[in-house]
Kinemage of the C-alpha trace (Angstrom):
@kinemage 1
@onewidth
@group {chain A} dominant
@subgroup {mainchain}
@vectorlist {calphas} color= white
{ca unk a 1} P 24.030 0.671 -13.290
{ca unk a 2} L 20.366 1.606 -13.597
{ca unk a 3} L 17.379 0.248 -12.548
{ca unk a 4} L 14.892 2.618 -13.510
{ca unk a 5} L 16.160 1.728 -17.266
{ca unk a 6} L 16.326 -1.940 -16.735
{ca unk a 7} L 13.090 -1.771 -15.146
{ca unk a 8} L 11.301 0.450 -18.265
{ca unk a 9} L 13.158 -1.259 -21.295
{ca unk a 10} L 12.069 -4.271 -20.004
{ca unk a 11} L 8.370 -3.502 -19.160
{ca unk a 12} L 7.974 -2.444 -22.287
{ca unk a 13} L 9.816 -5.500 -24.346
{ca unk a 14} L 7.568 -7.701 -22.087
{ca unk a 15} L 3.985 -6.057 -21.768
{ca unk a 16} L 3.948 -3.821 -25.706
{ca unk a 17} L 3.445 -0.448 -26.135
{ca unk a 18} L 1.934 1.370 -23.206
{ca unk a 19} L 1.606 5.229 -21.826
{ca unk a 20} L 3.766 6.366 -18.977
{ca unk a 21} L 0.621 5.903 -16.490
{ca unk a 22} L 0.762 1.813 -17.434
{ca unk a 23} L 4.225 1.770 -16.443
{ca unk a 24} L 3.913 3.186 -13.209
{ca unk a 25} L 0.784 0.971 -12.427
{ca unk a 26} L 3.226 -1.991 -13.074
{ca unk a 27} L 6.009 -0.366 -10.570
{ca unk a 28} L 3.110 0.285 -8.181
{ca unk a 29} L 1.619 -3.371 -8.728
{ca unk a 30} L 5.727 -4.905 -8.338
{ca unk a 31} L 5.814 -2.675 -4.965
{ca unk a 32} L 9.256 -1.707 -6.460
{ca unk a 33} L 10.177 0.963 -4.363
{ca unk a 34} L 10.807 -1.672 -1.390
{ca unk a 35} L 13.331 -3.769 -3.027
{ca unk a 36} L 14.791 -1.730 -5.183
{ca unk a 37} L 16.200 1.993 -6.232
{ca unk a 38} L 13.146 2.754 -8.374
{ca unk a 39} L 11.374 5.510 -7.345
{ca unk a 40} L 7.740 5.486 -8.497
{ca unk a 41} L 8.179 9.665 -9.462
{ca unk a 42} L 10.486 9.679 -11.689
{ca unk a 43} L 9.445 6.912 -13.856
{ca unk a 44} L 8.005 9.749 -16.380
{ca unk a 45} L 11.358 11.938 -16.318
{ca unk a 46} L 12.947 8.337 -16.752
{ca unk a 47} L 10.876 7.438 -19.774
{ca unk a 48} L 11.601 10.777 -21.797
{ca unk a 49} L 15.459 10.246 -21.482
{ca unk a 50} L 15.083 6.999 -23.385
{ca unk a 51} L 12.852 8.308 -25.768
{ca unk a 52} L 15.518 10.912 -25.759
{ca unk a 53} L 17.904 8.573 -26.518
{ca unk a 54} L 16.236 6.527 -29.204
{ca unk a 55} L 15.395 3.401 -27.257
{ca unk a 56} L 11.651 4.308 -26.903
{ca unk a 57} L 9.811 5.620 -29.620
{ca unk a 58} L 6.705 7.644 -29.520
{ca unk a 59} L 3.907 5.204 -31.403
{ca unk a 60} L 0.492 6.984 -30.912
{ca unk a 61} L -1.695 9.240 -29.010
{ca unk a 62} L -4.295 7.495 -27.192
{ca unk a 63} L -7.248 8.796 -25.438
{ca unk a 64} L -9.877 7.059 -23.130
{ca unk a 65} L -13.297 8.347 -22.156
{ca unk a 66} L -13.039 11.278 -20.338
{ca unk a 67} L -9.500 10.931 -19.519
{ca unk a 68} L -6.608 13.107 -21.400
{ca unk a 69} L -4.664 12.293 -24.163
{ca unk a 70} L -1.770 10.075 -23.458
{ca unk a 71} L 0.878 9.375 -25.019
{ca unk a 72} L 1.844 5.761 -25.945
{ca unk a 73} L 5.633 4.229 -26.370
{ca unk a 74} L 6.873 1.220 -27.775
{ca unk a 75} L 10.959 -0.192 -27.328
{ca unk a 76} L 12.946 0.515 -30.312
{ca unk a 77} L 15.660 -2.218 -31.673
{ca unk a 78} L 18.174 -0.359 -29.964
{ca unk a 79} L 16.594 -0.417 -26.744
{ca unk a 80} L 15.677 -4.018 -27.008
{ca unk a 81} L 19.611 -4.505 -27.207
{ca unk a 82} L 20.140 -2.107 -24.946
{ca unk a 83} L 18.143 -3.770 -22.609
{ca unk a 84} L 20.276 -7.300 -23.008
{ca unk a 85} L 23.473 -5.207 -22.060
{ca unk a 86} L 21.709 -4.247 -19.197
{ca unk a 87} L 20.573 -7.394 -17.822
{ca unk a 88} L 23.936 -8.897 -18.300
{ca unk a 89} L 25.333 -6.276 -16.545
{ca unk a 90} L 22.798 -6.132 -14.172
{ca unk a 91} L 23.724 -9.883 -13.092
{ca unk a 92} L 27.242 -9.422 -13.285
{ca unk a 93} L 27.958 -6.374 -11.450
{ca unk a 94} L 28.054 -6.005 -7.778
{ca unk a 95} L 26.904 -2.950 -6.502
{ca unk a 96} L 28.089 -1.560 -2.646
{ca unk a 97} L 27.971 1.505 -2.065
{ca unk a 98} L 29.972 3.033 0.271
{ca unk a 99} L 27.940 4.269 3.571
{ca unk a 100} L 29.428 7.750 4.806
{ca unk a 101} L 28.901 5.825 8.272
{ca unk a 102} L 32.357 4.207 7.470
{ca unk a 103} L 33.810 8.002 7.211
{ca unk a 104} L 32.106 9.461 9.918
{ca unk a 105} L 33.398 6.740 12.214
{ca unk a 106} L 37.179 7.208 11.394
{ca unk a 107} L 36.795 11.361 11.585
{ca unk a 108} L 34.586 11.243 15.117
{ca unk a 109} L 34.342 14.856 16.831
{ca unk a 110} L 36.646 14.398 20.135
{ca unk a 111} L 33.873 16.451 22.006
{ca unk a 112} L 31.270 13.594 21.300
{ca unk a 113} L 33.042 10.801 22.018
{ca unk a 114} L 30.817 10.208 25.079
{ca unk a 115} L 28.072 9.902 23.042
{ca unk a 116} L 29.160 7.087 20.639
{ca unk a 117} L 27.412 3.990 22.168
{ca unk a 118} L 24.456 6.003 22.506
{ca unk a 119} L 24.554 6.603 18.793
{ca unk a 120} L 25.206 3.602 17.666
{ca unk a 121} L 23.010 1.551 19.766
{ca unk a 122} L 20.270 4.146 18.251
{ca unk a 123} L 21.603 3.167 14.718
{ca unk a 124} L 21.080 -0.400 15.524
{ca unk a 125} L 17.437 0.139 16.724
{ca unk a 126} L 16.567 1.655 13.766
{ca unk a 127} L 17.541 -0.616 11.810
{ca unk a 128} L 16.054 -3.193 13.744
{ca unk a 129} L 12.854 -1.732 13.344
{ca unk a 130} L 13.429 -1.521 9.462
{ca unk a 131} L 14.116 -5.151 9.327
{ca unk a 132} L 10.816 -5.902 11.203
{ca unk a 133} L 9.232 -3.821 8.488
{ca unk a 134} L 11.200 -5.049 5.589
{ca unk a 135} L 9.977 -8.744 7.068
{ca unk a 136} L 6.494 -8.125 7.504
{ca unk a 137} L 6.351 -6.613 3.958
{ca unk a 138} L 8.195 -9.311 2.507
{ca unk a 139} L 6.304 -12.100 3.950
{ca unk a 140} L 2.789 -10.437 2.985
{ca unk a 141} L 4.385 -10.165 -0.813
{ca unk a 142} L 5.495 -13.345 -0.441
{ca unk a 143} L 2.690 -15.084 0.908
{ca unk a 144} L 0.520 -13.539 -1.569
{ca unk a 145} L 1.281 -15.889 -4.283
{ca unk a 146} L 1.852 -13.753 -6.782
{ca unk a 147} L 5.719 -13.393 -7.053
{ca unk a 148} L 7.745 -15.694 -9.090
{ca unk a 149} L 10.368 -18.009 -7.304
{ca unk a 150} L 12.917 -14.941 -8.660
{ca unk a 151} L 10.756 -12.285 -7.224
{ca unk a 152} L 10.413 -13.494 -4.115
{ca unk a 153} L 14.039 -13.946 -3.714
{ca unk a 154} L 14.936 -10.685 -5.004
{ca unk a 155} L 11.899 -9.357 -1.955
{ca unk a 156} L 14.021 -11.461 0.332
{ca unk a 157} L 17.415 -10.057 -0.633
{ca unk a 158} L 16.977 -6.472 1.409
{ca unk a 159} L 16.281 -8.387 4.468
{ca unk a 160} L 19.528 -10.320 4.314
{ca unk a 161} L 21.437 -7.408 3.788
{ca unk a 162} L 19.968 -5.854 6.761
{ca unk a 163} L 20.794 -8.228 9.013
{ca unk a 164} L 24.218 -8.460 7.938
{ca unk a 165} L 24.002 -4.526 8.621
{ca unk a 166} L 23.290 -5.493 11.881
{ca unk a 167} L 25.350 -8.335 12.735
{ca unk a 168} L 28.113 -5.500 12.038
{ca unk a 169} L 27.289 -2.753 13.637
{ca unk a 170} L 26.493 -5.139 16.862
{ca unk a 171} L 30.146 -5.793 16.559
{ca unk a 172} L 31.441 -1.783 16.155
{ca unk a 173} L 28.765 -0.885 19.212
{ca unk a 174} L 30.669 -3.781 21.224
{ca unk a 175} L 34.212 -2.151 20.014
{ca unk a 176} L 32.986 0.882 21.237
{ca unk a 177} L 34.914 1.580 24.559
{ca unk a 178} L 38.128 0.637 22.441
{ca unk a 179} L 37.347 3.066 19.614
{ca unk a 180} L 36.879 5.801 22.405
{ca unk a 181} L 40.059 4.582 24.380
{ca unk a 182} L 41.796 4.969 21.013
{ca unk a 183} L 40.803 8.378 19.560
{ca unk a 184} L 41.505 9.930 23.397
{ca unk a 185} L 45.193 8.447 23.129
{ca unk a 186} L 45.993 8.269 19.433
{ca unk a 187} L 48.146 11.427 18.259
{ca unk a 188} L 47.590 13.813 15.237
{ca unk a 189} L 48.816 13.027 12.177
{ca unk a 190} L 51.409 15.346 11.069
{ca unk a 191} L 51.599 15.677 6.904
């Protein structure tokens, strides 16, 4: 699944034909990069794939004032259906990804084991202090008025997911002494 398309093929279908810098204003203006996978830089690389592929088309050159010439895009048929497939798929799909943390916890170095809780607990406070973070920005987007009921539930949905993160690894840092007691004791697995 990708966002950065979703995001561009349907920029475009909503706002017209626009230059790359009018896209990235709108991912700027959406604060994109703190709910979702967009990055910001590589809208541009982004944008000449699907002109690439045929579901942006090049419509003009444009130039204001002083400013270079830019290049302006519109969707093409295709992309406008290829933009439907995405949001269908979009909203069907789940996406988890696995977190190497998962690995790393099953393969732990025997020489470290000491330092496990301290790990972990340090794992929790960071993400503790991205949750305060993700919060604060949330709640200024939020209360800003601007976001549609969607939006702002979309804003919210990196929050909950944090705190699940949390509520988790809370329960692996109390399992801790048991998941030391066990890797001292357990035997090597013979193939």
């Amino acid at each position: 699944m990708s966002s950065i398309r979703l995001f561009i093929l349907d920029t475009f279908a909503r706002n017209g034909e626009m230059h790359g810098h009018k896209v990235r204003l709108q991912a700027e203006r959406e604060h994109l990069h703190l709910w979702t996978d967009v990055s910001v830089g590589s809208l541009y690389q982004a944008i000449k794939r699907l002109l690439a592929e045929g579901l942006l088309e090049e419509v003009r050159t444009e130039k204001e004032g002083n400013l270079p010439e830019r290049q302006v895009y519109g969707i093409t048929g295709e992309g406008r259906l290829r933009l439907k497939e995405l949001q269908s798929e979009s909203l069907r799909h789940i996406w988890m990804k696995p977190d190497p943390f998962d690995l790393a916890l099953t393969r732990l170095d025997p020489e470290k084991l000491d330092e496990l809780h301290t790990v972990i607990a340090s794992r929790l406070d960071e993400l503790a202090s991205m949750l305060s973070d993700t919060e604060v920005l949330n709640a200024n987007a939020i209360d800003g008025g601007y976001l549609t009921v969607s939006e702002a539930l979309a804003v919210s949905h990196s929050a909950h997911r944090l705190r699940a993160e949390i509520a988790w690894l809370q329960e692996v840092l109390d399992a801790v002494p048991k998941i030391v007691t066990d890797e001292r004791t357990r035997q090597p697995d013979t193939l």
